[in-house]
N, C-alpha and C positions, 0 to 999 in steps of 0.2 A: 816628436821630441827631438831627433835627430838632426831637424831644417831649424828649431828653436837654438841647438847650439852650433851650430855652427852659423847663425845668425849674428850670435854671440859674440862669436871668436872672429867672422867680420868687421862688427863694432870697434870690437879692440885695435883691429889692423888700420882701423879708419883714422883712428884718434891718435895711434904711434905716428902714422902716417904725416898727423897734420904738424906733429912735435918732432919731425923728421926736415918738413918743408921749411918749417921757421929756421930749423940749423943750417941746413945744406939748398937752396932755391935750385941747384943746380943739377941738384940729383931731380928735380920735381918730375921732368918727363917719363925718365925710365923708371921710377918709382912708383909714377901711377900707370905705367903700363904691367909693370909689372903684379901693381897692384887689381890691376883691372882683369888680367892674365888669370891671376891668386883667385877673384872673385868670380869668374867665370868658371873655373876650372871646378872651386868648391860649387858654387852651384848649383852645377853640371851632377857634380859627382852627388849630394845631398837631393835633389832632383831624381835622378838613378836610384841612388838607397833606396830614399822614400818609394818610388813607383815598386821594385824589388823588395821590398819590406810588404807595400800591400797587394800584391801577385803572391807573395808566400803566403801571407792570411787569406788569402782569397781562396789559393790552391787547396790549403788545408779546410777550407770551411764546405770546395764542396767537394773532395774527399770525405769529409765525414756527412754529408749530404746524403753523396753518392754509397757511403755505407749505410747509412739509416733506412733509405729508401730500397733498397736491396734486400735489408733485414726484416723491414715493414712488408716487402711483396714477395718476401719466400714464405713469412707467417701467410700471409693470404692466400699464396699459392698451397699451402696445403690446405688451410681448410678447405680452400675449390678442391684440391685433389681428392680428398678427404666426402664434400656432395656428391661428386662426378662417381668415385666409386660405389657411395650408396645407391644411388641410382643403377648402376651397372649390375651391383645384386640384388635391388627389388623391384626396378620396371623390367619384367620380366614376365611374359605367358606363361611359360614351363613352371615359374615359383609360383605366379598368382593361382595356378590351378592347384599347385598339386599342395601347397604350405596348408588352404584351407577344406582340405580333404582330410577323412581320417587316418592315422597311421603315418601321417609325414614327416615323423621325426629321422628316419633313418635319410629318406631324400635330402632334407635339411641339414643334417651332418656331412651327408656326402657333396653335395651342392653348394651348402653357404661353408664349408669347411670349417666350422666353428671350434672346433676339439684339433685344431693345427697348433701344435706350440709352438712350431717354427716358420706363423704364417708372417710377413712382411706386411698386409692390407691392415691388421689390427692385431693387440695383445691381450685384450680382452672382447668378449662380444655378449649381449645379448637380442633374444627374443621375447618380445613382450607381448601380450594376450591384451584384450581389448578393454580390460581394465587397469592398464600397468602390469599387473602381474607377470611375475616371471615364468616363461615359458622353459626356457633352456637359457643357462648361463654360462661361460667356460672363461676361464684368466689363464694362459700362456697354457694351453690347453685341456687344464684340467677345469671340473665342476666346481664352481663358487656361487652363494647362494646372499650377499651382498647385494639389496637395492641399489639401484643407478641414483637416486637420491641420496642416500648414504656414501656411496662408492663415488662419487662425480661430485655435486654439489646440489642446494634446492635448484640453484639457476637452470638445474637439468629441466623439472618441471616445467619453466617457462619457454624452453625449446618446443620440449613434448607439446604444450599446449599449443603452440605454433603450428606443427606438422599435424597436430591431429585437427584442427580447426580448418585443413586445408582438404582432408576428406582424403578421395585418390586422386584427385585433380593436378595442376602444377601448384608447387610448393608444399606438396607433402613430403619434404626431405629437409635437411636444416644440417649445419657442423656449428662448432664452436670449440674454443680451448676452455679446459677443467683442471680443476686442483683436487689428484687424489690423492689415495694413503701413498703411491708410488712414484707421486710427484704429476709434474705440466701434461695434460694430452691433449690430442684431438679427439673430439667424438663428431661422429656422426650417427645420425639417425632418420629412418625413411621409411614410410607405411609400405608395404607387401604390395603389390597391383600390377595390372597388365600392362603390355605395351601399346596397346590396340584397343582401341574401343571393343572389340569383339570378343574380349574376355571379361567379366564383371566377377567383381571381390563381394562377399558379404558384409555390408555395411556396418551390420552389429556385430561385427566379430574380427574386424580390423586388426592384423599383425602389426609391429612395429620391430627392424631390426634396428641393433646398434654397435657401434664399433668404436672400441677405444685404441687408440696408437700415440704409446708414450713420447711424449718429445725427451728423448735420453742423449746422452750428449752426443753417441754416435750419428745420430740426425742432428743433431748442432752443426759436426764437427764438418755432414758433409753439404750443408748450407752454404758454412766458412768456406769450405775448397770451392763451391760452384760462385759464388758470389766475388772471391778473394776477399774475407774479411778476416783481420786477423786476428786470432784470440777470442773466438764469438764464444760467450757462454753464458748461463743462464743464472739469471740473477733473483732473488726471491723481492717480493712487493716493499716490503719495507726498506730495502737497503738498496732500491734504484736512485741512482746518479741522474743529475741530468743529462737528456741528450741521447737515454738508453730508448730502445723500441720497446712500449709496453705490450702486455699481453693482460688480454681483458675477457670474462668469459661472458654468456650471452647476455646478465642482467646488468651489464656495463664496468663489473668491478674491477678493478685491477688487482691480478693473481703473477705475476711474476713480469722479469723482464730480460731482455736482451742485450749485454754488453760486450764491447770491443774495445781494443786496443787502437786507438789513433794514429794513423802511420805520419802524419806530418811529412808530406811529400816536398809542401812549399819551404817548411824550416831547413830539412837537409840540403835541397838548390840553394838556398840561402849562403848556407857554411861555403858550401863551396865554391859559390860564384863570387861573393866578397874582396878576397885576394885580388882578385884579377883583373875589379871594377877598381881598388886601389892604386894597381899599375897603371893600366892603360883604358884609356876609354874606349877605345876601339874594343878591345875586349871585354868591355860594360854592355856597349852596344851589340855585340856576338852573342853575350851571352839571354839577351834581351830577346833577342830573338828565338836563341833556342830557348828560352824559358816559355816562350808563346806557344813555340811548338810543341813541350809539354803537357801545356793547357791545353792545346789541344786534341793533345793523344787524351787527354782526362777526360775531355768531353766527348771526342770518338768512341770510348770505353762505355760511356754512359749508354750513349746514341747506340750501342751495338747491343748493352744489356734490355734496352728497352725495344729495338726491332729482335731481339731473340724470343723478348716476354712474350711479347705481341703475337710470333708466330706461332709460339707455345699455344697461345689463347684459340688458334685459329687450325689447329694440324688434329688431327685425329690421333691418338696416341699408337694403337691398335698396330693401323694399318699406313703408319706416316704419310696418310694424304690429308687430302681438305677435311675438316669437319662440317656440318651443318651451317655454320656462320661462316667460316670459311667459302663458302661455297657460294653463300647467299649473299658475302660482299664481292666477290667474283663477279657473277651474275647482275650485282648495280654496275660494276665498271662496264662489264661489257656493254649493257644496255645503253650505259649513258654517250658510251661510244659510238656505238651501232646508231643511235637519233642523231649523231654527228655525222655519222657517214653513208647513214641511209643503208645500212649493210641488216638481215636476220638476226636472231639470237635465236638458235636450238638446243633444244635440252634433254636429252633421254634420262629418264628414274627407272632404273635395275634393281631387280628383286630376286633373290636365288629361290629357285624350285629347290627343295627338299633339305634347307639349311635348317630346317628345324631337327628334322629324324637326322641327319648328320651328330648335332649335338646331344639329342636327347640318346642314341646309341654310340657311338665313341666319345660321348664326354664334350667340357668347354674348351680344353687345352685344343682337339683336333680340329673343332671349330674354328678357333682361333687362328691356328694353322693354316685353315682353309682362307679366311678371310685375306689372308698376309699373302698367299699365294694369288688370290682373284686380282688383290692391290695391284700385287706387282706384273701381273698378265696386263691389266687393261693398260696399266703405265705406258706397256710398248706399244697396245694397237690403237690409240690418241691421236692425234694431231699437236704439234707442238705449241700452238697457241691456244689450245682446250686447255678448262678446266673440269679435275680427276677430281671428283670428294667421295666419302665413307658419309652417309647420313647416318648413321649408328643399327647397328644388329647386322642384318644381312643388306641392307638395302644402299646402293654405290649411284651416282648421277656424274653427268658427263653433260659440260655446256660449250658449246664451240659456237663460234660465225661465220656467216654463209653470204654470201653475195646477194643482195636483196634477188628475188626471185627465183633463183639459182637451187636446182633439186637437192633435197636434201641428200646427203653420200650416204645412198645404200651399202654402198662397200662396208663403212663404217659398222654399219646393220649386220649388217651377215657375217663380219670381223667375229660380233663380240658373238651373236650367235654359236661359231663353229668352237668357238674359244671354249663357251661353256658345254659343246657336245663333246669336248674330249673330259675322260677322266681325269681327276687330278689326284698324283703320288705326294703323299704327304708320310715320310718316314716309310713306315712298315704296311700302309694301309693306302687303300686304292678308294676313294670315293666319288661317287656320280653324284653332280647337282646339274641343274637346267637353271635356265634364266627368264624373267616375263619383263619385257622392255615398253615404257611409253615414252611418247617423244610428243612435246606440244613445239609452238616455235611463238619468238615475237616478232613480229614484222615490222623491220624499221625501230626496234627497241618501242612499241607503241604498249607492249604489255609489261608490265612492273613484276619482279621478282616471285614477289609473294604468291600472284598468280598464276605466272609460269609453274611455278613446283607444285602447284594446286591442279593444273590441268596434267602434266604431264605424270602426276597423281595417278587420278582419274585413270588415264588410259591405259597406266599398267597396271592397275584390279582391275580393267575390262581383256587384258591381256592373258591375265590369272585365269577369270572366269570363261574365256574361250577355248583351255585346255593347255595353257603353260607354254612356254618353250617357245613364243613368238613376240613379234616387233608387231604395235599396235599405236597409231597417232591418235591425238584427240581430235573431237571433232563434236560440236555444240548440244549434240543428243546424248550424250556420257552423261551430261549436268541431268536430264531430264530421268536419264534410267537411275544413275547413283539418289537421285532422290526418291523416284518410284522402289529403290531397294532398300534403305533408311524406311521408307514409309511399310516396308513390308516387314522387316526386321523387327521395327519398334511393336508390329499387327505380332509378329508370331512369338517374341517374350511376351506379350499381353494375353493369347490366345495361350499360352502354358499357366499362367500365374491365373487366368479366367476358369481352367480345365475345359478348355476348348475343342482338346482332344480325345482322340478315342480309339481301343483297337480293334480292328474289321482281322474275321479268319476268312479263310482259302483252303478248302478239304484238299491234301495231297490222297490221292486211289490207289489202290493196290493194282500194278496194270493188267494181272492175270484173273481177280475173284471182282473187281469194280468195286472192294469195299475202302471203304473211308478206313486210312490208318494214319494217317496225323492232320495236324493243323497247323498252315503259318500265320504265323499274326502279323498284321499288316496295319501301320500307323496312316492315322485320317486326321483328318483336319474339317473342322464343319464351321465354318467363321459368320458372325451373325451380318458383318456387313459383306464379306466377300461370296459366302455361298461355302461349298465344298472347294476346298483348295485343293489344286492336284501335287501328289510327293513329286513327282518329276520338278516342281515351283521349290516346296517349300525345305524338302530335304539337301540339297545342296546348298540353299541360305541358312540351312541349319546348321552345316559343316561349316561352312565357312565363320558363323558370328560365334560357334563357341556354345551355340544352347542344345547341340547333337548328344552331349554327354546327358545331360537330365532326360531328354525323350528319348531317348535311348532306353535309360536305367526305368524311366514311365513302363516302355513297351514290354522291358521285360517285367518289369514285375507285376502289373497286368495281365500277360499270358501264362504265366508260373500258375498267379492266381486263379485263372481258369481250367489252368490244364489238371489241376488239385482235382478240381471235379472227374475228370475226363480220366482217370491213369493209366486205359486203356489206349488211350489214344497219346500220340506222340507230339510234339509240340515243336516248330520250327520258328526261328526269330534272326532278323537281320539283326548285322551288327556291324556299324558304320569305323572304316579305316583308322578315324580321330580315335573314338573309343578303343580300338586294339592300342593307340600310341597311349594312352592316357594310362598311367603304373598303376594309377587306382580300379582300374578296370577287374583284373584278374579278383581282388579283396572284395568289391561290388559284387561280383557274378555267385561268389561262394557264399556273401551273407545273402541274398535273395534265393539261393539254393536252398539253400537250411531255414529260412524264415518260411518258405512255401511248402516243407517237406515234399516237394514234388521229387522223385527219382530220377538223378544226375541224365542215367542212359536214354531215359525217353527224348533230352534235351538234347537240339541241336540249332548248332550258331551257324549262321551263314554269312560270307565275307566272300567280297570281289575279287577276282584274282588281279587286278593293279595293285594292290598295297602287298602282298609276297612277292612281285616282281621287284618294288621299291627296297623292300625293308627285309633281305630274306634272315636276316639274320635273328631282329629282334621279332621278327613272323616268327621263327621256330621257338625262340623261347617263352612266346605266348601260346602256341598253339598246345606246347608240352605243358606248362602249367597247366591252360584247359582241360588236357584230356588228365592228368591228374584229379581234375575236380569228377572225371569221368562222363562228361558232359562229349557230344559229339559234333565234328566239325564239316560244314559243309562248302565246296566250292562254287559259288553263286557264279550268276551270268559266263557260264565256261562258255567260250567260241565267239565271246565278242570282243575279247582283247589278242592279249599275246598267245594262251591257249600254249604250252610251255609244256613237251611231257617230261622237259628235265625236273621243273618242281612238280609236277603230278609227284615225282614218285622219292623227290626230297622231302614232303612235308606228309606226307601217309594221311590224305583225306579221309573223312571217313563217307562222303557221298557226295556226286558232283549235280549241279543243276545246270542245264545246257536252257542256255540263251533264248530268251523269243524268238532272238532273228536267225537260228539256225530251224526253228521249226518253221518259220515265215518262207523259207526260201524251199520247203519241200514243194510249194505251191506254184513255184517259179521255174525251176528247172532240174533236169536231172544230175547235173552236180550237185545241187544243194543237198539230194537224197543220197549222194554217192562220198558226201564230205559226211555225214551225219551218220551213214555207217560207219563209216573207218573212224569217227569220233567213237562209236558204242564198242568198236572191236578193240578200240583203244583202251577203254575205260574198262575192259573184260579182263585184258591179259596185265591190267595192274590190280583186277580184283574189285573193282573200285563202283560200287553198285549207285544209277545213275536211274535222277528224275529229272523228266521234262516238265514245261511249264509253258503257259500258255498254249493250252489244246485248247481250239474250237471249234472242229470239225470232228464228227466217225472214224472220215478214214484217215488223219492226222493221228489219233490214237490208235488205232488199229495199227498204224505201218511201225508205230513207234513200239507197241508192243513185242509186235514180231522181229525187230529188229534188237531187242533186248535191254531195253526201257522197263523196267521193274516197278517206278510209282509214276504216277501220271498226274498233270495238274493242269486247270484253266477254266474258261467260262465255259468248257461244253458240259462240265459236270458241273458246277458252281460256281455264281458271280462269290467274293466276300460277304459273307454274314457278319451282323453286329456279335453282342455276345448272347442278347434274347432271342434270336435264332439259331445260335447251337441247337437246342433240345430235337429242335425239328429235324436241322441237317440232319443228328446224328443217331437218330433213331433208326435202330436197326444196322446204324455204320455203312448204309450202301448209297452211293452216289445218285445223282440225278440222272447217270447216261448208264447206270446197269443196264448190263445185258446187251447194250448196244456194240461192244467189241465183239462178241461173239454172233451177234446176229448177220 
């Protein structure tokens, strides 16, 4: 419009011009220079406007771009924030075991915090049972008893249907915005399940958490502050303007909207560049310039909003290092560099020893703790051109490059090692965790990402299962055992779910009369294609995959159930480290008490002395619950580990069982017989009345007798009986080897 008049007003000058030339010929040169001078100058300047007119609209259009886009990816960024947290409270071991056990409702209070009115995660939450039904419900933390369909909208439904059709697998978790009675939220909602294939949920009885967190205008308002948008506020569905960011809940509806104030960056440069484009060109052209400059601080603004998004997407929130994708775009660059330079790619995957009993005794918070401190240890013993990530829970990876051929840096190795053999102070509390490291490598960038983390997988569960606390490489027989272990795993849920098991006793003897005064029950395995499996095989794959807890709770209540028969007789029963961590353990022990009427004192639990050296604290307040139920405690395999007389006489045994291999070694030398007395003298002046195990010799129990050995146990009195040989063993209560101590 602006070039149209003063197009105009040239016209005009042209035509006076030429009624100028008819009067005066003499003026014609300086007239049309002058004239020519006039037309260049307006040009110039109309040229200028015009470009300055559309650099202001321009500025403004992606200002308001640059707000939309902003507004559009802080809505998204919460809903992600909004999955990210569901996921953070329901892939979880600790919740998938203990939410679908009985009696979970207090874990669940105190763990999912639901009953917080001042929690920041959510302002309402529910728990939903495998039909919808409401399990627990709470709003700013009190109980409300409000369907999520009535409370949220039907679109809830079609969420739920999403997450429940996904089973426990990936995509059992879903967020979206809602329209309730209290206005815009987020919800999110996510099925209960483990982190680990090693924990398994009940399929018909599937949890569902959910969380609402209102979008109120103080989360508006602190949008606006991180975004710089100004006047952001919430606009209802009917009365959105163009141009607003909508807000749509899962069934695609539009439920409200987001508007702002338009700052018109480009109009104001306008006002005031103007003037000074009128005076002087030179100062049209100045300003020309710094208006580019402008532009381009607008688009550096962009460019900075969007490498922040980006690394947002990519940082571990936690522990501000890499996360999982983080780590795994890392891992492409170096590789593809490393095929460029013919350089290694190494990778170690780190796994904390005892990060679980950490949280499950001090809580998430000191977990947490811990994790921020591990962060920020490894940060320093790195190499400047490694890459540090957090793969989520306890588990940290570390990829560096190495000179094709060039050893890998042990130092590195034995760095993170010593790292993790010091304790770590966290506030008021002193915690021990260990570390199990694998390290695969690619040669030449020749192995892709996904593999690498695959292998160097692998070798730290080969790490775990060699006894913790070590650096372990992979190496192409891991593939061959992790499947022979998988193949065995899948044999021993199918051998429980088949009753493929069964319990074998072992007469413990009185070591002075030879009579039979109790029985340990001892779990078998009888597999129709493997044969007889041995527990040395199948009991530590039992611990490890999670199915230790049900043969467990098998064996005892199988032996209860025989010992009903027997009530003269005393009944002994392992009890695996998992099941003391497990809260449901202690509720277990007391309904199988009272469901067998068997008498508490005949009963006693035997436990290794490695989980009191780990755990002494949550040991002692199991071990006190226990003996409340009045049940007795014994200390298994004593003299093959740490053998400790400071907890002998912290946790009040009530009977120790010394080790195979301290009877093994009386065969061997005269230390062995000279360590196993001052173990018996030991066990005397704490009071602490001790059975041996594994006798297979006369004078093995003879010496043990005389040495102050009270019951006696092994194949020289009896291999294990089924339960259809009780009658036999226990007639009359005297052993296969009466008589023989005394002869």
């Amino acid at each position: 419009m602006l070039l149209l008049t003063l197009c105009g007003e040239m016209h005009k000058l042209m035509t006076n011009l030429v009624h100028i030339i008819r009067l005066k010929r003499q003026h014609v040169v300086l007239l049309l220079l002058l004239v020519s001078f006039a037309v260049v100058v307006m040009s110039v300047m109309a040229v200028v406007l015009t470009a300055l007119q559309t650099v202001a609209s321009t500025t403004n259009a992606l200002d308001e771009s640059r707000s939309r886009q902003a507004v559009t990816g802080a809505l998204a960024t919460l809903k992600s924030h909004m999955t990210a947290t569901m996921v953070d409270y329901t892939v979880w071991d600790a919740a998938a075991q203990a939410v679908y056990a009985p009696g979970a409702e207090d874990w669940i209070l105190d763990n999912f915090d639901l009953a917080n009115g001042g929690s920041k995660i959510f302002n309402a939450a529910y728990l939903l049972g495998p039909d919808d039904n409401i399990l627990m419900a709470y709003r700013r933390g009190e109980p409300f008893s409000t369907p999520p369909s009535d409370f949220l909208s039907p679109a809830f439904a079609d969420m739920l249907n999403v997450v429940r059709g996904a089973g426990v697998g990936d995509g059992a978790e879903a967020s979206g915005f809602f329209r309730t009675p209290e206005g815009i939220a987020v919800v999110g909602v996510s099925t209960i399940r483990g982190a680990t294939p090693d924990v398994t949920v009940p399929q018909d009885r599937l949890q569902r958490l959910v969380f609402v967190l209102y979008l109120d205008q103080a989360r508006i308002d602190s949008i606006a502050e991180t975004y710089l948008v100004k006047d952001l506020h919430l606009v209802d569905a009917a009365s959105l303007p163009p141009g607003a960011a909508m807000i749509a809940d899962p069934a695609g509806r539009v439920i409200a909207g987001l508007t702002w104030t338009a700052q018109s960056p480009g109009d104001v440069s306008f006002r005031h560049a103007r003037p000074y484009v009128l005076i002087a060109m030179a100062i049209v052209g100045a300003f020309v310039v710094l208006l580019v400059l402008a532009g381009s601080l607008v688009i550096g603004k962009l460019r900075g909003d969007e490498i922040a998004a980006r690394k947002m997407a990519l940082t571990d929130r936690l522990s501000g290092l890499g996360n999982r994708l983080g780590l795994f775009n890392g891992l492409q660059d170096m590789l593809r560099q490393a095929q460029d330079d013919g350089n290694d790619v190494m990778l170690f995957y780190l796994d904390m020893d005892g990060f679980k009993e950490v949280n499950d005794v001090y809580g998430h918070a000191t977990g947490d703790r811990l994790i921020m401190s591990v962060a920020a240890g490894l940060a320093h013993l790195i190499p400047e051109d490694a890459v540090l990530a957090r793969l989520g829970g306890d588990e940290f990876a570390i990829a560096l490059t190495l000179r094709h051929g060039a050893q890998p840096p042990q130092s590195l190795e034995a760095m993170i090692l010593d790292f993790f053999s010091e304790p770590f102070v966290l506030g008021d509390r002193i915690v021990v965790v260990g570390v199990s490291v694998g390290t695969a490598i690619s040669t030449s960038g020749s192995i892709d990402a996904d593999e690498l983390l695959r292998r160097a997988d692998i070798a730290m569960y080969r790490a775990k299962a060699e006894g913790r606390g070590r650096t372990i490489a992979y190496d192409a027989a891991m593939d061959n055992a992790l499947a022979e272990r998988k193949s065995m795993e899948v044999a021993l849920r199918a051998g429980l779910r088949k009753k493929e098991f069964f319990v074998a006793y072992q007469p413990v003897v009185n070591a002075r009369t030879q009579e039979i005064v109790g029985l340990e029950a001892l779990l078998r395995w009888d597999s129709p294609q493997m044969g007889m499996v041995s527990p040395e095989i199948f009991i530590p794959l039992a611990e490890s995959s999670g199915v230790i807890d049900k043969l467990g709770l098998f064996v005892m209540e199988e032996a209860l159930r025989v010992a009903r028969a027997w009530p003269q007789i005393g009944i002994s029963i392992n009890v695996s480290p998992a099941q003391f961590r497990n809260p449901f353990f202690i509720p277990s022990v007391a309904h199988l008490l009272e469901a067998s009427g068997v008498p508490p004192r005949t009963v006693t639990l035997e436990v290794t002395e490695g989980y009191f050296i780990h755990n002494p604290a949550h040991a002692r307040g199991t071990i006190e619950a226990l003996n409340g139920l009045g049940v007795r405690i014994a200390l298994d395999d004593f003299g093959a580990g740490f053998s400790s007389i400071g907890y002998l006489k912290q946790f009040h045994f009530d009977r120790l069982k010394l080790d195979r291999s301290m009877i093994v070694a009386l065969e061997d030398m005269q230390r062995g017989r000279e360590m196993l007395q001052a173990t018996l003298a030991l066990a005397a002046a704490l009071d602490i009345p001790v059975t041996a195990e594994g006798i297979e010799t006369r004078e093995q129990a003879a010496f043990l007798h005389q040495c102050g050995c009270d019951q006696l146990q092994g194949f020289f009195f009896s291999r294990p009986v089924g339960e259809a040989g009780l009658p036999t063993l226990l007639a009359g209560k005297a052993a296969r080897g009466s008589g023989l101590l005394s002869a």
